[in-house]
C-alpha positions in Angstrom: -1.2 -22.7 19.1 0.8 -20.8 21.9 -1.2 -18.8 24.8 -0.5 -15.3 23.0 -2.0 -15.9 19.8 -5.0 -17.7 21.5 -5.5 -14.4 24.0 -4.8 -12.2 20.7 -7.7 -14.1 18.6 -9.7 -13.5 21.5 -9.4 -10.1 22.1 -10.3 -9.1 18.8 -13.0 -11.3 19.0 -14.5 -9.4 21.7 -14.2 -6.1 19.7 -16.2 -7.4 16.9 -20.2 -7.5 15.9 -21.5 -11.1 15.3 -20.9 -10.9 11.6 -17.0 -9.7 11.8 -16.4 -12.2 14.7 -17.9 -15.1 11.8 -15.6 -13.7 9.7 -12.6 -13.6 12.1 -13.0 -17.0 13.1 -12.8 -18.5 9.5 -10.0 -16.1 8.7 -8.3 -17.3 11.8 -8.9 -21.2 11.7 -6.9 -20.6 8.3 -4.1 -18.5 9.2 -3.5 -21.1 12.8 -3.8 -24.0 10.5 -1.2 -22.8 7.6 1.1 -22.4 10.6 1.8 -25.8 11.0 2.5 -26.0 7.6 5.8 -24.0 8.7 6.8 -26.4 11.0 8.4 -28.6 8.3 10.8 -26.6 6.2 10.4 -28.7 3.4 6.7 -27.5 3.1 7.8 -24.0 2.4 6.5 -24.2 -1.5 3.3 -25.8 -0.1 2.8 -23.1 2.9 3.8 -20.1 0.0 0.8 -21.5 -2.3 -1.7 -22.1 0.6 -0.9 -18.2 2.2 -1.6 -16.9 -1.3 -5.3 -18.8 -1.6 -6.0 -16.8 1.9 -4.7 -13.9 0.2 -6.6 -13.8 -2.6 -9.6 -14.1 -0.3 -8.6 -11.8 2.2 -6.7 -8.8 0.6 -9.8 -8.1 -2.0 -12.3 -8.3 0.2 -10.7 -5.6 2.6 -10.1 -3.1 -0.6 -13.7 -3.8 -1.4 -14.8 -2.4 2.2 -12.7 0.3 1.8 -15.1 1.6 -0.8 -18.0 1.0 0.8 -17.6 1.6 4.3 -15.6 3.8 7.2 -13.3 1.5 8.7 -13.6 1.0 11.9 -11.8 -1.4 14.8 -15.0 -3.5 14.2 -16.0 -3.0 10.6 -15.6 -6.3 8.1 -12.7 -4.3 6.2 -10.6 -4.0 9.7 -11.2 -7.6 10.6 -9.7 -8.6 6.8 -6.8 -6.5 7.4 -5.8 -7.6 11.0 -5.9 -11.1 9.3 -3.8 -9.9 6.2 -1.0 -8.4 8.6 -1.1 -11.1 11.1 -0.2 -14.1 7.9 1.8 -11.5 6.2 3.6 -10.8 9.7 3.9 -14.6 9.9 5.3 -15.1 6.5 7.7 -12.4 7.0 9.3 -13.7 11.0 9.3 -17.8 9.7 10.9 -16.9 6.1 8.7 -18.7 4.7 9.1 -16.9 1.2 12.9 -16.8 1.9 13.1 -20.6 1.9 10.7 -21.0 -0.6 12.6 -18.9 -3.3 15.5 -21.1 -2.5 14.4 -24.1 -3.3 12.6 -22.4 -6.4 16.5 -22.3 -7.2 17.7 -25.2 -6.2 18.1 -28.9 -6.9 15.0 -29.6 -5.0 12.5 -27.5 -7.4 10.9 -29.3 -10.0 9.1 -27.7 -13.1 10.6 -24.2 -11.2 8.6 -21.8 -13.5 5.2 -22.4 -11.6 6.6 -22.7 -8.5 8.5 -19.0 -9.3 5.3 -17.7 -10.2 3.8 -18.4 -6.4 6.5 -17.3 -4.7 6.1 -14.0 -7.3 2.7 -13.9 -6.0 3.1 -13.8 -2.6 5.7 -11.3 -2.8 2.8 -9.6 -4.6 0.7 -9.8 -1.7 3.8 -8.7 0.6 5.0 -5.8 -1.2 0.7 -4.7 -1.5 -0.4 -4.7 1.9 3.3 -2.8 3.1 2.2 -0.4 0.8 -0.9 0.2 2.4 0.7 0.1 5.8 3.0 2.8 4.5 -0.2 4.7 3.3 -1.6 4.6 6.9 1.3 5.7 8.4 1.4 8.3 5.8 -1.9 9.2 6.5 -1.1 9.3 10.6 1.6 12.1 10.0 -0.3 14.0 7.8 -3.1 14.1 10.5 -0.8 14.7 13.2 1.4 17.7 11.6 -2.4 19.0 10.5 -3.1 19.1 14.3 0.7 20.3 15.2 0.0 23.3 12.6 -2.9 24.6 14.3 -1.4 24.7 17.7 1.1 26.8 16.4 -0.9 28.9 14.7 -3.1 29.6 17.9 0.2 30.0 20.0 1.0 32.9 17.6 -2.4 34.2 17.4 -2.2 35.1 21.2 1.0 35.9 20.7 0.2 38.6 18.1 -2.4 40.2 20.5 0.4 40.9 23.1 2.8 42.6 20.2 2.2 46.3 21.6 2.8 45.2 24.7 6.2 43.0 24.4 7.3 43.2 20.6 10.2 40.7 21.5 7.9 37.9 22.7 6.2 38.2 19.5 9.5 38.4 17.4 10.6 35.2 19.3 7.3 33.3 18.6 7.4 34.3 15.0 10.8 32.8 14.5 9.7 29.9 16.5 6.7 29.1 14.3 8.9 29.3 11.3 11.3 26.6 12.7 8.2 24.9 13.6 7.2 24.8 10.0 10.1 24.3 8.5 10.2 20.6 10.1 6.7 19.6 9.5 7.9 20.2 5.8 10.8 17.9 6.5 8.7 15.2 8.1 6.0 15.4 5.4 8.5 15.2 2.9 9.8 12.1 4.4 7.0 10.3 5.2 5.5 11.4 1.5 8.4 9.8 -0.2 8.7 6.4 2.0 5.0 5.8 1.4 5.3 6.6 -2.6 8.7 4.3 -2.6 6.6 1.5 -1.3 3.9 1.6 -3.3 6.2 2.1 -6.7 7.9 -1.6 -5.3 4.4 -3.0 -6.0 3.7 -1.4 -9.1 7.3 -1.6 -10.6 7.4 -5.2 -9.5 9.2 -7.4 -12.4 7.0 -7.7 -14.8 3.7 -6.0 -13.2 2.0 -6.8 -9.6 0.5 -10.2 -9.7 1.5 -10.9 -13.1 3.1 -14.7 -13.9 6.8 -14.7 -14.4 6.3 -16.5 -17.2 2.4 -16.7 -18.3 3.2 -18.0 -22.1 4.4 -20.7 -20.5 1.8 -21.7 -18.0 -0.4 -23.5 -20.7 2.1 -26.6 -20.8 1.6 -27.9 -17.4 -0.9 -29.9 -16.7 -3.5 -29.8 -13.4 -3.0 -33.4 -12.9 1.2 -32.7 -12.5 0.8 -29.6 -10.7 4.1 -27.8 -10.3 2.6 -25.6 -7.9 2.3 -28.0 -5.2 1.0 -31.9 -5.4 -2.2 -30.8 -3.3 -3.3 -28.2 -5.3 -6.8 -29.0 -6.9 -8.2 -28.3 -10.4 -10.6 -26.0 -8.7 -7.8 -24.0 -6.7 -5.8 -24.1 -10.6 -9.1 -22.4 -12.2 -9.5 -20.1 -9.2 -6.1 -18.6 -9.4 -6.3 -18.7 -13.0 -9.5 -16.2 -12.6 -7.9 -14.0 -9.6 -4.8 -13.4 -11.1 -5.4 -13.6 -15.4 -2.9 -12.3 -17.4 -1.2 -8.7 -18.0 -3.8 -8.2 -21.3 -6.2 -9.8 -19.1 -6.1 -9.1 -15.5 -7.9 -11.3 -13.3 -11.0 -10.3 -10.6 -8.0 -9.7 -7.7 -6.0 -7.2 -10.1 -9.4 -5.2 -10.9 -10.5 -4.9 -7.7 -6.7 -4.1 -6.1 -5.0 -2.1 -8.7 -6.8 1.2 -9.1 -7.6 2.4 -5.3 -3.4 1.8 -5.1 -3.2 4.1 -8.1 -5.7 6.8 -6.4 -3.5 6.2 -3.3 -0.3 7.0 -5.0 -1.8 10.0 -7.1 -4.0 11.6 -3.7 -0.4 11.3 -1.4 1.5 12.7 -3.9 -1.5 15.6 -4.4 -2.0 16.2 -1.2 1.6 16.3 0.1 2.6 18.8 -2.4 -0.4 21.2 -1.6 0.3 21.2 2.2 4.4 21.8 1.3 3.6 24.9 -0.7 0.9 26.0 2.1 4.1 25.7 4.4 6.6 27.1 2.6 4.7 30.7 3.1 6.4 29.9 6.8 9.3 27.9 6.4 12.7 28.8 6.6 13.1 26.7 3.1 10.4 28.0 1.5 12.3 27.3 -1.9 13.4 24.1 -1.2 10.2 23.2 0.0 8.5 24.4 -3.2 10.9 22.6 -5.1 10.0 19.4 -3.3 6.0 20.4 -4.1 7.3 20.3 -7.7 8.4 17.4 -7.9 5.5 15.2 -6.1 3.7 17.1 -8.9 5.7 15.7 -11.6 5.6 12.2 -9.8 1.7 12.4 -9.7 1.5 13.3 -13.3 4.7 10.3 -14.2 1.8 8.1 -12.2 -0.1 8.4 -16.4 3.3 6.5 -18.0 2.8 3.7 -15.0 -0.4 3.0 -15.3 -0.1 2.8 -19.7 3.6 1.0 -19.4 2.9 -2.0 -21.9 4.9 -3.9 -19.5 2.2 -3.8 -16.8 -1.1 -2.4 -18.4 -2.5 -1.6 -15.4 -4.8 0.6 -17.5 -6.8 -2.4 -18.1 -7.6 -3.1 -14.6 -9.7 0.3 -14.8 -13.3 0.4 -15.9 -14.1 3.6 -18.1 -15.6 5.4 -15.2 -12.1 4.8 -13.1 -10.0 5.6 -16.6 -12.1 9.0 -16.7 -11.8 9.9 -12.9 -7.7 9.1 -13.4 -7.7 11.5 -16.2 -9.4 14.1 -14.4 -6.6 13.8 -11.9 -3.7 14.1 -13.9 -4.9 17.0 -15.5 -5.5 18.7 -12.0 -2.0 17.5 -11.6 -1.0 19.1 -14.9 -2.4 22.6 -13.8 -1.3 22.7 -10.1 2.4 21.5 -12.0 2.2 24.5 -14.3 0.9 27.1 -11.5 3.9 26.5 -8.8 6.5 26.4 -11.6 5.8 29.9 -12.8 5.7 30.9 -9.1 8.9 29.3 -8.2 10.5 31.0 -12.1 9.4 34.7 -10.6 11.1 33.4 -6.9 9.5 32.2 -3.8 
């Protein structure tokens, strides 16, 4: 273990109450001892199998602090996350997945259809905690436009008082806060769509997030002849087996990770589209911008055929109370849909 992750570990260490720095430390001791797993590139299959058990650890248990708690630099949910991005980071710099796959395809994979399923799963985990790094990032611009916004509102508040007094500074400042608002609607719109095209790779992943390339198949091998890797146990078999299930019955992981990425994707979309039409009363596109409102409406509501797609059935990884809230929100989709349509059919 080189000086930099050792002064790394420490540091957040030293941020952290007792019970997060317990929690760190066994997160930790796992992630440095899977790294010498990737020493030896002939370990790639076994690496890719033993990142997903710290996945399937890690990744639920942040999501489940997310509902419970504000995250914070030293809540349990922040210290699950710096773990998750720190093997995921890992995973992504040593290629571990990359080598993986091609041995999945090559002469050197035996029984490949297990051993495709693991690498499927850790790209699983990949593609789901990008997504909620997008989200972040997302949610970062939204806050900082929100903030940008205001200062130019105020700027043209005092510049409003001083009209009768110089009508040109005012004229200026006016056009200057439209530019102004016309590229906060450009960077919402960007960030809004990088964040949704990250979270749909999840979702739209072949055959469903965390779902078996081939689960009808998974019956026929054996625990004793593993294909997933030589060391893994009966217990880590029947552990998997209960984290990940099957698309008409989705494991404890999918249940507790599917439906706060739906809410994400829905509230993004939502929210983006209300703050576009709120700017287009300024921009210089205020069309184009309501057009672009439109159709993050339209996505949120598309968000229904996703989640009910008999090729995922992610609607089965919702309890009734979440299948009722999700309703509830596409139908405030519905209306908000039908609202700015008939105001963009009598012009902007």
């Amino acid at each position: 273990i080189d000086e930099n992750q050792t002064l790394y570990s420490n540091q957040v260490l030293a941020s952290l109450p007792s019970s997060g720095a317990t929690s760190w430390k066994l997160a930790w001791t796992a992630i440095q001892a899977w790294r010498w797993m990737i020493l030896d590139d002939t370990m790639a299959l076994e690496a890719v199998v033993q990142a997903n058990v710290i996945f399937r650890d890690i990744v639920p248990k942040f999501i489940e602090s997310t509902q419970t708690e504000v995250l914070s630099d030293n809540s349990f949910g922040a210290v699950c996350w710096k773990a998750a991005m720190e093997l995921i980071n890992m995973v992504d710099s040593e290629g571990v997945l990359i080598n993986a796959e091609e041995m999945v395809n090559g002469s050197e994979a035996r029984n490949g259809i297990s051993r495709s399923n693991a690498c499927k799963e850790l790209r699983s985990w990949e593609l789901y905690i990008r997504a909620h790094e997008q989200y972040k990032l997302w949610g970062e611009k939204f806050g900082k436009l929100e903030d940008a916004m205001n200062r130019s509102l105020k700027s043209l508040k005092k510049a409003q008082g001083l009209q009768f007094q110089n009508r040109t500074f005012y004229a200026q400042e006016v056009e200057s806060h439209k530019e102004r608002v016309t590229n906060y609607a450009n960077e919402l719109a960007l960030a809004t769509s990088a964040a949704i095209k990250s979270i749909e790779k999840a979702l739209m992943l072949d055959k469903g997030w965390l779902t078996d390339l081939e689960p009808s198949k998974r019956e026929r091998f054996e625990v004793s002849l593993s294909s997933l890797c030589d060391s893994e146990t009966a217990r880590q078999l029947h552990d998997r087996e209960r984290s990940i299930g099957t698309v008409d019955s989705p494991g404890v992981a999918k249940k507790i990770c599917i439906p706060p990425l739906v809410r994400i994707y829905h509230a993004i979309l939502f929210m983006s589209a209300k703050k576009l039409e709120y700017y287009a009363g300024w921009s210089k596109n205020s069309c184009s911008d309501i057009e672009v409102a439109i159709s993050f409406y339209k996505k949120s509501v598309h968000l229904a055929d996703i989640v009910a797609d008999k090729r995922f059935k992610y609607f089965r990884t919702h309890t009734k109370e979440q299948t009722m809230e999700l309703l509830q929100l596409f139908a405030d989709s519905s209306k908000e849909l039908l609202r700015l349509e008939g105001r963009l059919n009598f012009g902007c």
